[in-house]
N, C-alpha and C positions, 0 to 999 in steps of 0.2 A: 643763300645769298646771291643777288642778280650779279652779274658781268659788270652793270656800271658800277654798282655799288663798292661791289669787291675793288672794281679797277680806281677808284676814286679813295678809297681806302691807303690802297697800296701806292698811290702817288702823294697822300697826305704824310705818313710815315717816312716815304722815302726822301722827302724833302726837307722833315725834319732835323734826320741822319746827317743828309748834304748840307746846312744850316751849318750845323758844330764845323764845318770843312772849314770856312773864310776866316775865325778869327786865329784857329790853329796852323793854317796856314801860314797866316801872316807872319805868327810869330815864328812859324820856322824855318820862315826864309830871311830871320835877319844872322842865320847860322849856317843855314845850306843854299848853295847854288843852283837855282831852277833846275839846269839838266842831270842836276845829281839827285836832288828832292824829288823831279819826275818818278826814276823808276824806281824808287822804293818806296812812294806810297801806292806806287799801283801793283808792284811785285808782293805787296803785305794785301790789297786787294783780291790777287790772284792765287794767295795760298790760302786763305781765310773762303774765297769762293769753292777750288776745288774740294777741299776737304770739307766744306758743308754740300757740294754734290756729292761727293763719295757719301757722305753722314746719310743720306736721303734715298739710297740707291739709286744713283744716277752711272753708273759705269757706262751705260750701257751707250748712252751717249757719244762714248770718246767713242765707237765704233762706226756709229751712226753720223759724227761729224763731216761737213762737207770742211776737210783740211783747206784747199785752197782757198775758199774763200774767206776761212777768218782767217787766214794769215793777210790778206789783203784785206781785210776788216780793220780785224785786230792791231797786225802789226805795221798798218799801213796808217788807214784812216785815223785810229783812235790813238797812236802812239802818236802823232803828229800834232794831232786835238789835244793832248795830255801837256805833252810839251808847250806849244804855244800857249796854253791856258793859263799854265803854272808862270810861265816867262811873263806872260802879259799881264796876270796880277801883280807881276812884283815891279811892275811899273806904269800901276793905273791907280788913280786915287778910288777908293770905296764903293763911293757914289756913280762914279762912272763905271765901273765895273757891272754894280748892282743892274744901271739902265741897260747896257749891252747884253743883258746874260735876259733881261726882260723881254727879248726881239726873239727867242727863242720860238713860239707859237705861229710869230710874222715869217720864217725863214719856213719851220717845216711846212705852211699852208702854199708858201707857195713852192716850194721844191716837188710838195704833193699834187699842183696845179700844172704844174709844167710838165710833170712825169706822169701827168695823167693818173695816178694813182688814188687819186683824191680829189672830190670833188667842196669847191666853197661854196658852202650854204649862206641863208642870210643872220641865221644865229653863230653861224662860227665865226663868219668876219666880224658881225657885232660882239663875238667873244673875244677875240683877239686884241680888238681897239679897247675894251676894258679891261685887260690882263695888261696890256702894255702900258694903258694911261697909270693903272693902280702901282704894277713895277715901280713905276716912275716918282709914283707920289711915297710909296713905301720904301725907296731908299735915300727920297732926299737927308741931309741931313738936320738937323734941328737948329731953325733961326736961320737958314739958309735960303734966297729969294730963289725962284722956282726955276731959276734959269741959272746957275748956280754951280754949273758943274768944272770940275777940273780936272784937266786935261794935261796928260804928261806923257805920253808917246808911246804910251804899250796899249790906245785902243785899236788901232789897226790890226795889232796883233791878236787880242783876244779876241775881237768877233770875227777873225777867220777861227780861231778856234772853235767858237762857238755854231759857226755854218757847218765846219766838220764833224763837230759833233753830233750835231741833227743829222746831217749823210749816215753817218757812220749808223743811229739807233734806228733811220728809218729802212736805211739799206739790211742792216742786222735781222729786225722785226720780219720783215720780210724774205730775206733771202737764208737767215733761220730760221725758218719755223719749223723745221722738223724736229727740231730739239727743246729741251727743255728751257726758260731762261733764265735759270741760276747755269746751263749749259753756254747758252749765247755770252753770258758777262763774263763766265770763268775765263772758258777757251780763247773769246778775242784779248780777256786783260793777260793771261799767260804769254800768249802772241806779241801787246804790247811791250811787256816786259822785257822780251828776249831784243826786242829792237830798240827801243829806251835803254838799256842796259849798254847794248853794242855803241850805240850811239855816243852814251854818257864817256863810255871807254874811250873812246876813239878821240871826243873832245878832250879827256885828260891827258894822252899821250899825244895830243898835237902843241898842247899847250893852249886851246884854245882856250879852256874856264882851268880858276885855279880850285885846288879840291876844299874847296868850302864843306865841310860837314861838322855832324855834331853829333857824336854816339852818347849823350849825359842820358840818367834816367828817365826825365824832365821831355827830354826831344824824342825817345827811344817810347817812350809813352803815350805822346801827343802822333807819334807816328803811325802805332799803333789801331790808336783809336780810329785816326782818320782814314789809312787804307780800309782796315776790315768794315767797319761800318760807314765809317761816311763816303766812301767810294764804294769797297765792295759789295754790303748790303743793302745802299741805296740802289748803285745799278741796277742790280737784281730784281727789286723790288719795282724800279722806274720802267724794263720791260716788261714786267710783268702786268704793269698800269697801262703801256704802249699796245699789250696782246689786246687788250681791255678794251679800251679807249679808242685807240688810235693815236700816233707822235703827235700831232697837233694839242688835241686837248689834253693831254698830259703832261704836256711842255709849259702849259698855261699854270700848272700847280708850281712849277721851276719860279712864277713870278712873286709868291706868298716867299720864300727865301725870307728877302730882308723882314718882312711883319714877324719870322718864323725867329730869325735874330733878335727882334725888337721883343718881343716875350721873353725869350731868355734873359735878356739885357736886363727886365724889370722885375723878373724871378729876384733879382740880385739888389733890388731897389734901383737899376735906374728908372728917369720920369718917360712916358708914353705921349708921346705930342700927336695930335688931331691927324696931320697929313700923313703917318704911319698910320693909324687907324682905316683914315679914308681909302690910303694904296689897298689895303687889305679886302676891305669889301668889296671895295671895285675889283681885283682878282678874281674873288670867289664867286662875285656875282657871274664875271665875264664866261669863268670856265662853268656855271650851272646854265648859264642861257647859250653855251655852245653844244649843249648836249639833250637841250631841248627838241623834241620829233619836229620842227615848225614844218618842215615839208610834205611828213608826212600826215599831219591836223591839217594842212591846207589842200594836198590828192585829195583827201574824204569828203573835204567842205564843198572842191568841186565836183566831186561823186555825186552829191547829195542833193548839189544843183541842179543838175543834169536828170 
């Protein structure tokens, strides 16, 4: 199996996982309060990660880990991303959540441009203007005009979450590589945890949030799901697409989300309207023509000229 393939694989899956996140979410913050919902769905990430490292032989890792740096990862960047993320959906309508989390591919090409790290081709830019357009067309919502969105004062907040984000997977991808990356997702979300946690504390005894929670089957189940799988072995699975790929074009899989919904949705009988359809294609077309050689078909052509 090639490196694209696999890595295209591994971000089809992984986005699926992440999908089941938004509507379980939703409902579980009409019961828990953002900084308390934080760290325990990422702390049920984090134990569901290590213990499929340990499952795999991965010890060997915790030795090998550069400590300082996922604590500054981990419990810096990604605790921070986690929180605002979870804060900003629970007061962002759907649709605009959907478009914001869409920019994802626009933020890492250029964080990758400015950091020199990465270079924009002319298939990745034209990949990106199709991953963002289709985003776009894939979360409107149905009988709604194309401009249509609404706005309630948590998108400031989620797309710093969502810049952090990208910091956090491309500075990880990078400044982990020496480990494995069911290692990279464990070690920063354990990291997260411990500071999400302190954090949560500290706002209960200030009195800043009051303790919103909900330990019923029902919440204790949906919680479940969504740390281990739809955080922790998407993560996993999304570096593992990032080793592959590179953050850019695998961020562009982040944009199939709502279409990845919109399935679900019609598994169950609801109807499938056209502009869903269309975001979809335009994604997938976006993210196959950013992974096209075009520069290197165009060296050869002028090889050949020559």
């Amino acid at each position: 199996m090639s490196q694209r393939f696999s890595g295209n694989v591994m971000a089809f899956v992984a986005m699926i996982f992440w999908a089941t996140t938004f509507p379980g979410t939703v409902e579980l913050l009409d019961s828990w309060h953002p900084l308390l919902l934080t760290p325990m769905r990422v702390g049920i990430a984090a134990v569901f990660l290590v213990y499929f490292l340990l499952l795999t032989g991965g010890a060997g890792d915790f030795h090998r880990a550069p400590w300082g740096r996922i604590w500054w990862l981990g419990g810096g960047i990604l605790a921070l991303s986690n929180v605002l993320f979870v804060w900003g959906q629970s007061n962002t309508g759907p649709v605009t959540a959907a478009i914001l989390l869409s920019t994802m591919p626009v933020i890492s090409a250029v964080i990758g441009f400015f950091t020199r790290n990465e270079r924009i081709t002319a298939p990745i830019a034209a990949g990106v203007v199709l991953a963002v357009v289709g985003g776009y067309f894939a979360s409107l919502e149905p009988g709604a005009g194309l401009l249509s969105v609404n706005i309630r004062g948590g998108e400031p907040v989620l797309f710093t979450a969502v810049v952090l984000f990208v910091w956090y997977s491309r500075e990880t991808s990078e400044k982990l590589a020496g480990i494995s990356v069911v290692a990279q997702s464990a070690f920063t979300f354990v990291t997260a945890t411990v500071t999400g946690s302190l954090f949560a504390v500290a706002a209960l005894a200030s009195g800043l949030v009051e303790p919103a929670v909900d330990f019923t089957l029902r919440s204790v189940g949906l919680m479940i799901w969504i740390g281990g799988l739809g955080v922790g072995l998407a993560t996993a699975l999304w570096f593992g697409s990032a080793r592959r790929l590179g953050v850019t074009i695998t961020s562009m899989h982040h944009n199939l989300v709502p279409f990845y919904v919109m399935i679900m949705a019609a598994a169950v009988g609801a109807p499938v309207y056209p502009t869903q359809i269309l975001g979809g294609v335009l994604v997938i077309a976006g993210a196959l023509l950013a992974q096209l050689p075009f520069d290197t078909w165009l060296l050869r052509l002028r090889r050949e000229a020559v």
